[in-house]
C-alpha positions in Angstrom: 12.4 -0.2 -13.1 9.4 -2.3 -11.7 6.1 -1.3 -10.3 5.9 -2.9 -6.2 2.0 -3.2 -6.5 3.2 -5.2 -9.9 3.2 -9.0 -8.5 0.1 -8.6 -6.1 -1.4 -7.4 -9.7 0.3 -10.3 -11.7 -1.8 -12.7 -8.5 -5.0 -10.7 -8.5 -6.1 -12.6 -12.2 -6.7 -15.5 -10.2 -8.6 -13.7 -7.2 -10.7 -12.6 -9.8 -9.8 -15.5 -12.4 -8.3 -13.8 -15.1 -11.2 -11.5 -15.3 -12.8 -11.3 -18.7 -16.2 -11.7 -20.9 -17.1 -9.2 -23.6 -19.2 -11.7 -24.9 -21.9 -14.8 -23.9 -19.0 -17.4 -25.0 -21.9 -19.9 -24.4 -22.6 -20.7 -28.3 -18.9 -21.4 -28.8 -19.1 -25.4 -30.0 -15.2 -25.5 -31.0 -12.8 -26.0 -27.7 -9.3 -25.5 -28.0 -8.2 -27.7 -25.4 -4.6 -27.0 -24.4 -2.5 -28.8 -21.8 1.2 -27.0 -22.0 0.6 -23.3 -20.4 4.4 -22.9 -20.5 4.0 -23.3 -24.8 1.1 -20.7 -25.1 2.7 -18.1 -22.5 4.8 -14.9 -23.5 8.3 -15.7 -25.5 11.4 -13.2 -24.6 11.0 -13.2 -28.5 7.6 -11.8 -28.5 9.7 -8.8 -26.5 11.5 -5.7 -27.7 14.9 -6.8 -27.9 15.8 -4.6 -25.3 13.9 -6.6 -22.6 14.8 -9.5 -20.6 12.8 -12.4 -18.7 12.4 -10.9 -14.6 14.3 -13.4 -12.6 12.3 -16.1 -10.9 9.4 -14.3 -12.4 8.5 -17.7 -14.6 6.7 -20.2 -12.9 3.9 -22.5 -12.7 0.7 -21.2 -10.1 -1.0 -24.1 -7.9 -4.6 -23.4 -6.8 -3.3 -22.1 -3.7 -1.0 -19.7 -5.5 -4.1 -18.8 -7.2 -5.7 -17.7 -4.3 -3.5 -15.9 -2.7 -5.1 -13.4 -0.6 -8.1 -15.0 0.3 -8.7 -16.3 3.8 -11.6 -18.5 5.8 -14.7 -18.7 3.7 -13.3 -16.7 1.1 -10.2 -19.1 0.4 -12.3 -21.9 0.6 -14.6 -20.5 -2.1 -11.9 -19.9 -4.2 -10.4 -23.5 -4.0 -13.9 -25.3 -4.8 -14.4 -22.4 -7.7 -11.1 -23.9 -9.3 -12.2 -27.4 -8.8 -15.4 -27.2 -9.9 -14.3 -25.7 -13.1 -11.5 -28.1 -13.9 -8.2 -25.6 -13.5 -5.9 -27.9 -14.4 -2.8 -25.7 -14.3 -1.4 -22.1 -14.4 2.2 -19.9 -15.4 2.8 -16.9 -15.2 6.1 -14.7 -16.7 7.2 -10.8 -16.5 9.5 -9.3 -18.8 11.5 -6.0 -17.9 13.2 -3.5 -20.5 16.8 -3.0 -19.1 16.9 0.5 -20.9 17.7 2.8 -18.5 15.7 5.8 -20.7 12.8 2.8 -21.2 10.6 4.7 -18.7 10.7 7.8 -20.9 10.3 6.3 -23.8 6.8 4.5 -23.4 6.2 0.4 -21.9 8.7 -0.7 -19.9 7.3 -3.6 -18.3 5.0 -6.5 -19.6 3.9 -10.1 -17.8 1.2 -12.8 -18.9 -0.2 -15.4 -16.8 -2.3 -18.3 -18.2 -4.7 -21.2 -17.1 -5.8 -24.4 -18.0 -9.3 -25.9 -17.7 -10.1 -29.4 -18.2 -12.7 -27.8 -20.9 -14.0 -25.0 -22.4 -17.1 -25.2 -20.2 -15.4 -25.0 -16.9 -13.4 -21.6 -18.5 -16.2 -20.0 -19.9 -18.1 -20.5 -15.7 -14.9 -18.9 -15.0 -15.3 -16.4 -16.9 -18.7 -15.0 -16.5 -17.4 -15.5 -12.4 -14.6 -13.3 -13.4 -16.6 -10.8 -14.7 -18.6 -9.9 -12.0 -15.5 -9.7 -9.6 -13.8 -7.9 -12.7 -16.6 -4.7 -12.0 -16.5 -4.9 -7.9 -12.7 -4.6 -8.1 -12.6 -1.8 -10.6 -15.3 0.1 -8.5 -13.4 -0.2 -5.4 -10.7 1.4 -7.1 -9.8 5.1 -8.0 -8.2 5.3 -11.8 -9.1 2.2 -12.9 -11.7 1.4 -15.8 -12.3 -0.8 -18.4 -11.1 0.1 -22.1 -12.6 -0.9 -25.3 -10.9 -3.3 -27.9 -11.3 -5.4 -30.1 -12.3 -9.4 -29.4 -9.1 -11.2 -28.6 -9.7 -15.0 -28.5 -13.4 -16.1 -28.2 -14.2 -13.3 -25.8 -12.2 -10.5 -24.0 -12.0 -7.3 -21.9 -9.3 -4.8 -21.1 -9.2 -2.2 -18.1 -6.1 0.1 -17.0 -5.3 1.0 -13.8 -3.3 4.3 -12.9 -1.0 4.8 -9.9 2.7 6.4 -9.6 6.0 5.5 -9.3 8.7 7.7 -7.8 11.3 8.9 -10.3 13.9 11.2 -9.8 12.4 12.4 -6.6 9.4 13.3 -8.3 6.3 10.7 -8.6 5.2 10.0 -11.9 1.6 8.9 -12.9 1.9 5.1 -14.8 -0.5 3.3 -16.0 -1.3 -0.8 -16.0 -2.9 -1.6 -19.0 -4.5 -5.0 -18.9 -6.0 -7.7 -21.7 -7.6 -11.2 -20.2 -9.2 -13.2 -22.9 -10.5 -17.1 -22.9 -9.4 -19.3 -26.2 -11.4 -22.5 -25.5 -10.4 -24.2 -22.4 -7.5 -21.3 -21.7 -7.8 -18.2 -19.7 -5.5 -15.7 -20.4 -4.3 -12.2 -19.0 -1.4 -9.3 -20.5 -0.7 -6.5 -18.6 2.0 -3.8 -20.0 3.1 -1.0 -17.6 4.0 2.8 -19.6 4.3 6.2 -17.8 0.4 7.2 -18.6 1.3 9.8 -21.1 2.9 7.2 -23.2 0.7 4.2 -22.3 -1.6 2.7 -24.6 -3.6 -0.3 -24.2 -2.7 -1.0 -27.9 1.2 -2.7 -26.6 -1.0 -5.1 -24.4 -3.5 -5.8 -27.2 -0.5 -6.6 -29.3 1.1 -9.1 -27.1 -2.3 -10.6 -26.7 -3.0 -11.2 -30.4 0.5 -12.9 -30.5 -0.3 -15.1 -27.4 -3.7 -15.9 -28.9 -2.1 -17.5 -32.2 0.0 -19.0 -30.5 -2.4 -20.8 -29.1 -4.2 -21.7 -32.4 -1.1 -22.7 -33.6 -0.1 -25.0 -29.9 -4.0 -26.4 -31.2 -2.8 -27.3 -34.6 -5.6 -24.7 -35.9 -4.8 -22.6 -39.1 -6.4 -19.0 -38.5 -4.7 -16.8 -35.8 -6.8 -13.3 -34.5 -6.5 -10.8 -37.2 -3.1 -8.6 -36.5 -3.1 -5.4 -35.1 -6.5 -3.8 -34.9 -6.1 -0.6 -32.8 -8.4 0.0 -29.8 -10.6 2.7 -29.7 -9.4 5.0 -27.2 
């Protein structure tokens, strides 16, 4: 069972560039710089094993993908952003549980999307960019806030968003829980979707750990993020 406001969501990172700073990210001296986005995205092995990859759902996003949504000024903002910050390239992937009780049961739903800059200076600009739009989309939004957690990568925030989904004739309140951190030159976002009295941002914090060594490990670094803290609720 999937979300229908889920792929305008899995888009919006990029309106609002994978939205994240918890921290300055401006004394950072070591960049990771990665060039394979498909290598450092989400694995159907990172999954439950009752999930599966969401047809078509993994693919590369061009700057114009990225934008998607933006018109006139707006769109052409957006394009000279990614340019002036060097986005080099971007993926994105959603898996889906195919348990039929999944929804009961707690997350049901995950994606990641990634993106490349040419260096960790033009990610960290988008970044502190992302950060502003981050706070003017959650204000314009009713159930949506940010959540405390602990750093992933070199700097990261988490919000959840809460909507409905119809169930049995009867509309259930779900919740989007969201992670976007930057690891040097990468930008990253995890978003898991639960029935909100099961949902925890914790499942998307996991899967972010797990994406952020990988990328350590893509780097030929040593050191992944420490395993499973658990965020303050």
């Amino acid at each position: 069972m999937r979300l229908t406001f889920l792929l305008p969501i899995l888009l919006l990172p990029f309106l609002i560039l994978l939205a994240a700073c918890a921290g300055d990210g401006g004394g950072q001296k070591e960049s990771v710089l990665i060039e394979d986005v498909e290598a450092i995205a989400l694995q159907i092995g990172d999954m439950p094993m009752d999930f599966v990859e969401v047809e078509g759902s993994a693919t590369h996003v061009t700057a114009s993908q990225s934008c998607a949504g933006a018109e006139g000024a707006e769109l052409d903002e957006c394009l000279s952003h990614l340019k002036e910050w060097g986005r080099t390239d971007g993926y994105q992937v959603e898996y889906v549980s195919n348990d039929p009780a999944a929804f009961y049961s707690g997350t049901y739903d995950a994606f990641s999307a990634v993106s490349i800059y040419q260096d960790q200076e033009g990610a960290i600009a988008a970044f502190r960019d992302g950060k502003e739009r981050l706070k003017k989309e959650l204000a314009q939004l009713e159930d949506s806030n940010l959540v405390e957690i602990p750093t992933v990568g070199e700097e990261s925030v988490a919000f959840v968003t809460v909507t409905s989904q119809e169930v049995g004739g009867r509309d259930i309140p779900v919740s989007l829980n969201v992670v976007d951190f930057r690891r040097g030159n990468v930008l990253a976002r995890i978003g898991t979707t639960a029935p909100t009295a099961l949902a925890s941002v914790d499942d998307a914090l996991s899967l972010a750990q797990v994406m952020d060594g990988r990328i350590l490990r893509v780097a030929g670094l040593i050191t992944p993020t420490a395993a499973s803290p658990t965020a303050t609720p």
